[in-house]
Each structure stands twice: as structure tokens, then as C-alpha cells.
N, C-alpha and C positions, 0 to 999 in steps of 0.2 A: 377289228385289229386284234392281233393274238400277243399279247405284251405278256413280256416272259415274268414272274416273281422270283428272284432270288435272295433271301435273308444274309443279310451278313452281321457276321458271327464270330465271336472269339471261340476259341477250342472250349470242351467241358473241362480239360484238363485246368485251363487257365482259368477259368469262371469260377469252377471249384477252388481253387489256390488264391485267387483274390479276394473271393466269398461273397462272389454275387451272383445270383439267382438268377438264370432266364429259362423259357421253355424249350431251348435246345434242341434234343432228339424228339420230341413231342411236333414240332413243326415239320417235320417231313412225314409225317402223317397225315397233314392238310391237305386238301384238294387242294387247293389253289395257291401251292407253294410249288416250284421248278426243281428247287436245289438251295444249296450256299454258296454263301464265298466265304474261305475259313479264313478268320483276319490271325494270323498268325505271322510275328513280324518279331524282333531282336528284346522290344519294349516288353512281349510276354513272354519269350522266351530266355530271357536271361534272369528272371527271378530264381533266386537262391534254392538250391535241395539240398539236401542231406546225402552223401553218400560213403559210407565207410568212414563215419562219425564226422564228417568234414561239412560245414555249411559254405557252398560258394556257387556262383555262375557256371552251370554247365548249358551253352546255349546250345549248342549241336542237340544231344541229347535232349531237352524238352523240347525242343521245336521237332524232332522224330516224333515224339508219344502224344505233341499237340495237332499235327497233322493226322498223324495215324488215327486218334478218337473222333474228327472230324468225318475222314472216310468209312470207319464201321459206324457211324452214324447213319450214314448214307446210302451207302453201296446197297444193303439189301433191298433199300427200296427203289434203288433204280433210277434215284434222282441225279442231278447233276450237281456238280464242283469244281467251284474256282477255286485256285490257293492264291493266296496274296502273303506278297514280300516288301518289305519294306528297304532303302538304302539310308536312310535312316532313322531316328524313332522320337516320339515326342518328348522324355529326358535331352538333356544336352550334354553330352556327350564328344570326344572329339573327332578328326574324320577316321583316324586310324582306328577306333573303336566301332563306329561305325562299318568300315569297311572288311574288318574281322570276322564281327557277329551276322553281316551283311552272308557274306559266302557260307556260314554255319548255318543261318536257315535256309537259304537259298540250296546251298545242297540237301536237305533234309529232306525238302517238299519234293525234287527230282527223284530221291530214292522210294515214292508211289508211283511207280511207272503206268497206273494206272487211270492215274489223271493228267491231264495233257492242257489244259487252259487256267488263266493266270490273269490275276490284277496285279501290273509290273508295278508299279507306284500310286496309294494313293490321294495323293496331292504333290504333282509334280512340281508348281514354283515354289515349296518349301523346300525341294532338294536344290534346284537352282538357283531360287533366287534370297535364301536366310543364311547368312556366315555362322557358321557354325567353329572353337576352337580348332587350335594348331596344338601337334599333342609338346608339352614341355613349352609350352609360352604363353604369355597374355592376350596373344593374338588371335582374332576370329579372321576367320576369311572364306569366300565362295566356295562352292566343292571342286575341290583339286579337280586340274587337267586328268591327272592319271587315272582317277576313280569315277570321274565321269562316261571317261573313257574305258574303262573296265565295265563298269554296271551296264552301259548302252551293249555293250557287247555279247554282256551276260541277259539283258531285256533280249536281245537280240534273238537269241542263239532257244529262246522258248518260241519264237514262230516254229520251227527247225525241228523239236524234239519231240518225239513220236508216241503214242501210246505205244506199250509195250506189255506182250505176255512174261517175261522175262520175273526172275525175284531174286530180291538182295540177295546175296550170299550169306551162305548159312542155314539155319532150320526155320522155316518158316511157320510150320503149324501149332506155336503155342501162345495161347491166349490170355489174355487178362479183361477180365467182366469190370463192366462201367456201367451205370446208372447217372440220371438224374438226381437222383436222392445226395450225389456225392454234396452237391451245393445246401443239401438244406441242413447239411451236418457240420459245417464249417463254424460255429458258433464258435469264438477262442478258445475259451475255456468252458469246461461246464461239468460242475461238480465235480472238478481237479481231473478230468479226463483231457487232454493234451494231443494235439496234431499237428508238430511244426511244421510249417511250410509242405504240411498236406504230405506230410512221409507216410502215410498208408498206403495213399497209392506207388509215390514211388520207389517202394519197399519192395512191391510188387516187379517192379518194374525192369527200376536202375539196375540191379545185378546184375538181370540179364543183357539189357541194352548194354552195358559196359563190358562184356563178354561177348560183343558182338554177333549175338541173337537176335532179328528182328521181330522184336514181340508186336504180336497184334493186340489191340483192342475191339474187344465184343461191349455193343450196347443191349444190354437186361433189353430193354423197351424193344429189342429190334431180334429178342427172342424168337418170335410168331414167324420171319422170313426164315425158311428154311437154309439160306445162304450164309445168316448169320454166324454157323457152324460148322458147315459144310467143309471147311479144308482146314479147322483147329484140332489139333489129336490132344492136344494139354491144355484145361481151362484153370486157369488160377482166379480164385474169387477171394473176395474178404468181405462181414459185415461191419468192418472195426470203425468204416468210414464212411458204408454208404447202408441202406434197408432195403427190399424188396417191395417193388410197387403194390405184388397180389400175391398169392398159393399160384397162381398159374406159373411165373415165373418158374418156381420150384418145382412144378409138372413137367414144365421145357425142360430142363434139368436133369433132371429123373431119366427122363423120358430117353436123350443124348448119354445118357453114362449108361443105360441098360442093352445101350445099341452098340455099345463099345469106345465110349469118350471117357477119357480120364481128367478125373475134376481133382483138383488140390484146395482145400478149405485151410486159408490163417487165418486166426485170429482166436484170442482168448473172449471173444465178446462179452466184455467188463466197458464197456463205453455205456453211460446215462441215456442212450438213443436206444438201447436194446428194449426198455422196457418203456417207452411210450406207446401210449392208447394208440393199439394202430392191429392190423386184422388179424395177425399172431398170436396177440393175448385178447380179444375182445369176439365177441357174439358166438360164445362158444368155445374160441380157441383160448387155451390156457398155455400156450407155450413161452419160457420164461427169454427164451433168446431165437429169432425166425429160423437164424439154423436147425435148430430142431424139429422146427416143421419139416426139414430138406432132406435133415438127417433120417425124419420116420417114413418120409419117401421112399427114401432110399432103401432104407431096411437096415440101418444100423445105428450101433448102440455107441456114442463117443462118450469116453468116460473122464475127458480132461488131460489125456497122457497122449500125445503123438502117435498115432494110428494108421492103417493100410486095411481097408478092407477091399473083397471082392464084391462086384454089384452086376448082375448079368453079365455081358459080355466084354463089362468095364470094369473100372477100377476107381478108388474115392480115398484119397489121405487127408487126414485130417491135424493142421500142426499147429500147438498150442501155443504160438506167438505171433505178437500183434506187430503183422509188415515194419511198421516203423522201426521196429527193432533192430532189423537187420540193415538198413540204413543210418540210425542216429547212431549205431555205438560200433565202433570200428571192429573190422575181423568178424563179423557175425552174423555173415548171410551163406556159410559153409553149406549148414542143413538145409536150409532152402533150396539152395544150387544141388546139391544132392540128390534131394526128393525130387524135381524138375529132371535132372537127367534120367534120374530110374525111371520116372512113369514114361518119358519119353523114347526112350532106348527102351526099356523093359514090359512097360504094358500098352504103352501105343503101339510096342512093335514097329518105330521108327526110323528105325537105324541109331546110327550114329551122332549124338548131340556134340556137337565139336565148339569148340569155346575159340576167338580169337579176336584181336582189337580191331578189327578192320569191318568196315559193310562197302562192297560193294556189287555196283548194278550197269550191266549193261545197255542200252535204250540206242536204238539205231548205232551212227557210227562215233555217240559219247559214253564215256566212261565215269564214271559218278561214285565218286569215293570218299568216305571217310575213316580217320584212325583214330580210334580211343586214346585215351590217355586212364591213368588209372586203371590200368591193369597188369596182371602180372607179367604179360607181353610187352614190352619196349620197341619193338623192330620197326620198322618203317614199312609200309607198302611199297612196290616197286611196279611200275608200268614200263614196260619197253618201249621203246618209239616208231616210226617217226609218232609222235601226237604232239601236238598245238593247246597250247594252253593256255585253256579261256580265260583263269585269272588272273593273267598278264597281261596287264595292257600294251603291251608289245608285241604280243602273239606271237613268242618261241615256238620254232619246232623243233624239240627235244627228242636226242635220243633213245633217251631213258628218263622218268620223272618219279623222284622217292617221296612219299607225302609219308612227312612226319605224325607222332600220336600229337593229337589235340591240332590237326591240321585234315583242311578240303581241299578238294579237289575237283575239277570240272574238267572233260579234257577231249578237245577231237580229236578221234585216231582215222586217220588219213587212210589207212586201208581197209576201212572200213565206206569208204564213199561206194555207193552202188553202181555208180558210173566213170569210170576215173577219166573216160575220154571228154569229159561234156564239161567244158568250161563252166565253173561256177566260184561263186564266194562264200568260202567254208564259214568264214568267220568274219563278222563286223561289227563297229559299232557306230552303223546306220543302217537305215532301211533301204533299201533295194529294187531297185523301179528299170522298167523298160530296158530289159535284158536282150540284145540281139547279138546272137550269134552266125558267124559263116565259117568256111572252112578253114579260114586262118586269120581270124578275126575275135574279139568278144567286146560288148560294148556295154555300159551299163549305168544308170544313173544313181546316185548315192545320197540321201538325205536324210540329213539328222540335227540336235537343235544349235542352233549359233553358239559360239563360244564356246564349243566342245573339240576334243579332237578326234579326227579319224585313225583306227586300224581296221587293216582287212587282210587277211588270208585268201588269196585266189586262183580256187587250184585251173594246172593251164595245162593243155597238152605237149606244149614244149616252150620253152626259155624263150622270152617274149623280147623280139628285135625294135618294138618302138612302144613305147607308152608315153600317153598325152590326157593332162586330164586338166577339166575347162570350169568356169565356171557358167551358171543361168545365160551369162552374157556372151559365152563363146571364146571370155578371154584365158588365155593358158594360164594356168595356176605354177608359178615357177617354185616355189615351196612344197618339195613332194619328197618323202622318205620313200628310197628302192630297194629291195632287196628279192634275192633269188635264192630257192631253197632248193638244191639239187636235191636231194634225199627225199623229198614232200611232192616235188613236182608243182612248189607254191611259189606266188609272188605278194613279196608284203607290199602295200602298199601306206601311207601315214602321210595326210595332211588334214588342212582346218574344214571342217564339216560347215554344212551351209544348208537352213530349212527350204530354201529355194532350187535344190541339187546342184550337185557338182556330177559331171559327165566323165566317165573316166570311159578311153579307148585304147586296145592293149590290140599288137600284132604280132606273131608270131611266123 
């Protein structure tokens, strides 16, 4: 038997931020590992950051940077990944809280178009069958018709979406360096050295993510894969938060910036973790902070003051403040942002770093968006239509759809279908069995779990003269929401879903 191993796993992002230890990136070096499932859900994604002095839940945003460390974990080795979502999380929470933070990871994971498989829930009778609050009452109750029916459709609609070559919108080649190490420096305090809620890294980070940049993360450990690199023109590193496993590391490094990569070093390295017995300062090496091993790599001299040097065919800034900076104290990630567009426009020879509140991506015929909030852009995104919108449990076809900042978006554009003559079911929220089509006919069986309700979207090649739909027993279901969408060329269809199928047959 060839039985697959795959570890599941919270992001390093999250491990590190809750300050607990696991072997992480070190596991997909295993033989006898396949890949992950990144358990990435609302519960780890809506811990607190810092960003422009403000401490509060940005769930979209971390569940971005906790998937993304997940896949450059990964990717260079070639292994496989699942991402898992959750509809809701183990706090209690109420359903509209749930259902929020639900679409803010749920879209995050969609915008790696490079991943295509998913654990939709997991432990499905805690979503069905545990009352959870009513938001503004004393009341707990099951999980709503609507968001049952939204989530089934949103499970739904990941059979359906495709890997894709495609990339968020925006610049995509600048990096931010992750290690292992982030976890074993999480101790609270230590010798009045301070990390709120792990704002090293999102120092790093938040600026640009909220400037709608889709920053990548590189894993140290996942140096050695030449892919690791391969398409980042701008690496941002810090030791404020994490140490270097070896000198080799520092050699990759070297190695990449003399070939023409530009590396950006923050950090004042005054953190108690600079000077533990570790390969830096010990069996020879006398270096008081590992930077400086990097720095004589390199061939230059930092003297404490904010620097630019030239390195072969590259480029190396050096800026004397510790990331957190620019997140815990408001107005103060100017220079950062700066220094990031200059090496990227000016020594990656990039083009253009364009700053806006929006990432979007497109993956066959869905559209996959989100709008910042928090930033000096306020405008809304704007999609033209017809497109059907998955976050509705009623599956409008819109003519135009404006997603607000600090709002997602899921969205199928209808002309984007690759066959518009071929009877099918754009959108449901049940699974889909025993499809028979003829030349003026479509028949199709529908099953999904008791006590939910059905929506479907079903594009037809013309306005349908009889629809009849049964249940297991052959009896007519007289409870059936109709509607006809000239502009879409759809028929909605809405009634009570049945694990047994319901038989729906449409004439035309």
C-alpha cells in the first residue's frame, strides 16, 4: 500500500506569534513526509497586530502572510498542500462573526492560485450540529439557513477552481526571509527586549501587504532549493526576531545579491538573542551580532547609520531600525516604504512599484478580491458584470459589484465560462451527480446535507419551458424558488436540499 504522510500544521507565522515550537520547515525535508495541510482558519488569523500604532484584528491580512509562509515552505521542495478553512473556530463567537472572518480567510487561501486542494471543514457536526450565539441576544441557535447555504456553495465552488499561472495584482517579486529560529525567540520578555504580538515580523510585512503588495515569504531553511529565489528581486530580512541556522545560509545570501538580488537588512540588533553561544561568536568566530558575518560576506562595512551599498551585480541597504518600529508607533514606516520602492524600481530595475488597496486574482472564470482598509486609498474596487456572487446566498447576477475596503469578494463572471453552449451548474450549494444532457434537455441530481437549503446558478442555452424537480422517491417537490436571468443566460433555482438527492429536470 502506498499511503500518502501529510503533517498538519499551523503556519510559522502563527506558531511563532503564539510561541510555540514545532519542526515546521525542517519536516519537508523528510523522506517520508508528502506535504501539509496548513491549518489556517479565523481562530489564528484574527490574533491582534500592530499596524500604524493601532493593536487590533486584521483577519484578511494574516491569514495572507499565514498561507503565504506555509507555501515557501513548501514549494521548493516540491511537496504537496492542502489549505484548510474553517466556518467557524474554537472561541465562541457569534454567527455573523463567524461568517465575516469566514470569507477573509477563505479569500486569502484562493489568492495562491497555486494551490488547488482544501480541507473545507474540519469537524463538520460542530458546524451543524453545536448552537452557537445570535449577534445582539441571549440566544444561541444552529447555523443559520443563509450561511449554510453560503458556505456549501463557497465548499462547493473549490471542486470547480483551477490551478492557475496567473498573480495577484500588483508587484510580486519582493520577499521577506522566515526561519524556524522565529519560534525559539518568542520568550516575552528577555532582558527588557520586547516583541508585541511578534511585530518584527509584521513590520516587515503589514506596510506593504496594506499597500497592496503581495509580499512573499522565503524560508532560510529552503535556501539550498534554488526556486527559493528564483522570482524575488527584493529580499527584506531582520535578525531582531529570528538567528541564522549556519554561515551557509549567509553564503546563499552572498551568493544571490552578487548575482544581482537586492537584500534590505532592519534591524539595530540590540535583542539579548544576538549574543548567545551559538556559531557566530563561538569555535573561532568572534562576531558580536551574525549580521556581521553577512556583512563581511558581502564586503561591507555598516557603521550603525542607514546605508546603500553596491555588492556585484546587486545591491545591500542597511536600515537601522528594529521592524517593530514601523508598526507599533503610528506614521513610521515612510522610510521603509521608500527604501523598498527604490531597490525595487531602481536596483532590481523593476519597473514600477505601485501602491493600492486592493489584491486581486484571476483563476479560470472566478474573480478573487480583496480591499484594504487602512490606507490612504478609500475607493472601493469595481467589477462589471454580468458576475454571480458567491457570497450570497442567493446568487445575484450583478451588473456591476463595488467591494468595499475591509471587504471580499468571491465572484463568477459568467463570460468567462469556456463553453457557454454546454448546460451546466455554475454555482451550488450541493454536489452534483449524474448529469445528462440532450439537445434540449439537462438533467441532474443535487445532494447535499438535510436541513440546509439549496441555491444554484444554471447556465442554460435558452430560457427553460418546463422545470420539474423530485425528490429520491420520484415525488414533485412543489417548493421551488424560479428565476430567469436574461443578461447571464441563468436559471436560479432554491429549495430544501436532501443527502438522498433531489432530481432536478429543466426543458428548454
Amino acid at each position: 500500500m502506498n499511503i500518502k504522510v501529510f503533517i498538519a500544521t499551523h503556519s510559522l507565522v502563527n506558531y511563532s506569534s503564539w510561541q510555540i515550537v514545532s519542526p515546521e520547515a525542517s519536516l519537508a525535508s523528510l523522506p517520508g513526509i508528502d506535504g501539509y495541510i496548513a491549518q489556517v482558519w479565523t481562530g489564528t488569523s484574527r490574533e491582534p497586530t500592530y499596524f500604524n500604532g493601532e493593536r487590533k484584528e486584521r483577519v484578511f491580512e494574516n491569514a495572507f502572510l499565514e498561507y503565504g509562509s506555509v507555501v515557501s515552505m513548501t514549494a521548493p521542495t516540491g511537496r504537496k498542500v492542502f489549505f484548510l478553512t474553517d466556518p467557524i473556530e474554537d472561541r465562541v463567537h457569534d454567527w455573523s462573526d463567524y461568517k465575516r472572518n469566514y470569507q477573509a480567510t477563505f479569500t486569502a487561501k484562493l489568492l495562491y492560485p497555486m494551490v488547488a486542494d482544501y480541507e473545507v471543514m474540519p469537524w463538520p457536526e460542530r458546524i451543524y450540529t453545536h448552537p452557537y450565539p445570535v449577534l445582539g441576544t441571549n440566544e444561541k441557535t444552529l447555523i443559520p439557513q443563509f450561511y449554510s447555504t453560503q458556505m456549501q456553495i463557497m465548499v462547493n465552488a473549490l471542486n470547480d477552481i483551477p490551478v492557475s499561472t496567473n498573480k495577484v495584482s500588483g508587484v510580486n517579486g519582493i520577499g521577506v526571509l522566515m526561519s524556524n529560529t522565529l519560534m525559539f525567540q518568542r520568550f516575552p520578555t528577555h532582558n527588557g527586549f520586547e516583541d508585541p504580538q511578534f511585530s518584527n515580523f509584521y513590520g516587515q510585512t503589514l506596510p506593504l501587504v496594506k499597500r497592496g503588495v503581495p509580499v512573499q515569504t522565503v524560508h532560510m531553511e529552503n535556501l539550498g532549493y534554488a526556486a527559493s529565489l528564483k522570482d524575488i528581486k527584493v529580499l527584506v530580512m531582520s535578525y531582531s526576531n529570528m538567528k541564522p541556522v549556519s554561515a551557509e545560509v549567509h553564503e546563499q545570501l552572498a551568493a544571490w545579491v552578487k548575482q544581482g538580488g537586492v537584500l534590505i537588512y532592519v534591524g539595530r540588533d540590540d535583542d539579548p538573542y544576538q549574543s548567545v553561544m551559538e556559531w557566530w561568536d563561538t569555535k573561532g568566530n568572534n562576531f558580536k551580532a551574525p549580521s556581521q558575518h553577512l556583512f563581511k560576506l558581502l564586503g561591507i562595512n555598516s557603521t550603525g547609520n542607514d546605508q546603500r551599498f553596491a555588492v556585484g551585480k546587486g545591491t545591500v541597504y542597511v536600515l537601522r531600525q528594529n521592524p517593530k518600529e514601523y508598526v507599533m508607533q503610528a506614521n513610521n514606516d515612510d522610510n521603509f516604504i521608500k527604501t523598498v520602492k527604490q531597490a525595487y524600481e531602481k536596483d532590481a530595475d523593476g519597473g514600477k512599484l505601485k501602491f493600492k488597496n486592493s489584491m486581486y486574482l484571476e483563476r479560470g472564470p472566478y474573480d478573487i478580491i480583496s480591499v484594504m482598509d487602512e490606507n490612504a486609498d478609500s475607493k472601493p474596487y469595481m467589477v462589471k458584470g454580468p458576475v454571480i456572487d458567491l457570497f450570497d446566498p442567493q446568487l445575484p447576477v450583478l451588473a456591476e459589484k463595488t467591494i468595499n475596503p475591509n471587504e471580499q469578494a468571491l465572484l463568477y463572471v459568467v463570460k468567462r465560462v469556456a463553453d457557454k453552449k454546454q448546460p451546466q451548474v455554475l454555482a451550488s450549494a450541493s454536489r452534483v451527480y449524474d448529469e445528462v444532457i440532450t439537445e434540449n434537455s439537462y438533467s441532474f441530481v443535487a445532494k447535499s446535507p438535510i436541513n440546509t437549503l439549496n441555491s444554484a446558478r444554471i447556465l442554460l442555452p435558452a430560457q427553460p419551458k418546463e422545470t420539474v424537480v423530485t425528490d429520491n422517491t420520484g415525488k414533485t417537490i412543489a417548493d421551488v424558488k424560479s428565476s430567469w436571468d436574461k443578461s447571464s443566460k441563468t436559471l436560479y433555482l432554491g429549495f430544501a436540499n436532501s443527502p438522498e438527492g433531489i432530481k432536478v429536470s429543466i426543458k428548454w
